[in-house]
N, C-alpha and C positions, 0 to 999 in steps of 0.2 A: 707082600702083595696086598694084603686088607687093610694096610693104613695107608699103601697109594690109593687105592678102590677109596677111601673113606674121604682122602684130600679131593680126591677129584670131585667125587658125588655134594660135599659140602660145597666146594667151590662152586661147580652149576648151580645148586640150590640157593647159594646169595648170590649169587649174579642174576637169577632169574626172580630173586625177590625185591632187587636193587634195578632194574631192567638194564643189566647190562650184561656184554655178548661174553658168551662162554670160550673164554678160550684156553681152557684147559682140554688135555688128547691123554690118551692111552691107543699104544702100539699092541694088538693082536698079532702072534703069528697063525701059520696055517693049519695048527692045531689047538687056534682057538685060548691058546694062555697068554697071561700080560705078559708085556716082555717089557716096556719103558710105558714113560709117561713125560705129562710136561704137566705141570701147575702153573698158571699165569691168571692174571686176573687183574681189572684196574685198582688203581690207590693212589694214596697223596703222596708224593714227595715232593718237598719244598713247597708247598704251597702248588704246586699244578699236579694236573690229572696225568700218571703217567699206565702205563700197561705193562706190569711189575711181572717180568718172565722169571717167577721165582725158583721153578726148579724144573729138572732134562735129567732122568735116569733114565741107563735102559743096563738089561743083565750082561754080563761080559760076554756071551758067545750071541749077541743080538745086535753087534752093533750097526748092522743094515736099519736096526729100528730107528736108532739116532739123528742120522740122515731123514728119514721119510717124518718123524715126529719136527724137525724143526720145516721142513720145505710144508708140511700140512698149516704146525701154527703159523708160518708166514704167509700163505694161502690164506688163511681166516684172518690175519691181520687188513691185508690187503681188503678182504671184503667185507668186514666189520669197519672201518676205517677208513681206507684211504680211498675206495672206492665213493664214500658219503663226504668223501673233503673233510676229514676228519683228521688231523696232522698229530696227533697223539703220541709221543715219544712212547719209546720202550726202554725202560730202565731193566739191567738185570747185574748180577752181582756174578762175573766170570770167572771158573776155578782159571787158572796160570795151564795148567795142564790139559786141563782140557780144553773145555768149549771156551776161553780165551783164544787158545790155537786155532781153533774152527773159526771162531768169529775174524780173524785175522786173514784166514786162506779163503773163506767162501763170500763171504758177506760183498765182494763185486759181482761175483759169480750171480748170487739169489736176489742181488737188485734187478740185475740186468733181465733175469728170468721176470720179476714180478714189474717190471717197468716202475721200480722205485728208487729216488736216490736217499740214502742214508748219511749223516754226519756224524760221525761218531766222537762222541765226549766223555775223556775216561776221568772218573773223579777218584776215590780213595783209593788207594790199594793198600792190603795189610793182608796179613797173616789169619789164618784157617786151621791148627792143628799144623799138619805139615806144610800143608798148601798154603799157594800166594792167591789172591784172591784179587780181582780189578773190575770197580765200580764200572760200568759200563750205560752212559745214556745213546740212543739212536735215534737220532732226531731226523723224519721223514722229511724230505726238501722239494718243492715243485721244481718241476725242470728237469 
């Protein structure tokens, strides 16, 4: 828990030294302990500004947090971003098992909640230890 506390905390502090919007979360439960987080923050890839959703833990009996951590950052994406006309892809690197899955089942679902449509462009996929791993661009679309 103190080197998610330490990614997050770093991460606000170069964003806020770089002026750009924090959108790294931490999931509190009702007694007040982490329970997941998200690290995201922008960067270069390929030569464009993308919003690099680097990492989504949450602890195995929390995972009510996973859900509310991803609809919160797309909530802040929405209003850091698309709300200022700001079409900023979101690059992130999807485990096969997991948030690959998620991103597969919900991602009509939380468009249609945030009134945004998404294109999604899947680049490398390779191997992670066990896991399969797929490069994931979302590229925000008017209309």
């Amino acid at each position: 828990i103190i080197k998610m506390q330490n990614r997050i905390f770093a991460s606000a502090i170069a964003n806020q030294i770089n002026k750009k919007p924090n959108m790294s979360l931490k999931y509190v439960d009702a007694e007040n302990n982490a329970t997941g987080y998200v690290v995201a923050h922008e960067a270069e890839k390929n030569n464009e500004t993308v919003v690099y959703f680097e990492d989504l833990a949450v602890l195995p009996n929390s995972r009510m947090a996973g859900g509310r951590l991803i609809n919160t950052f797309a909530e802040k994406y929405v209003e850091n971003y698309i709300a200022k006309n700001n079409l900023t892809p979101i690059f992130m690197q999807a485990r096969e098992e997991t948030s690959y899955q998620i991103l597969q089942k919900q991602l009509d679902k939380l468009s249609e909640k945030l009134g945004v449509r998404f294109i999604i462009e899947e680049g490398e996929e390779y191997k992670y230890g066990d896991s399969t791993m797929h490069e994931i661009t979302l590229r925000p679309s008017k209309g």
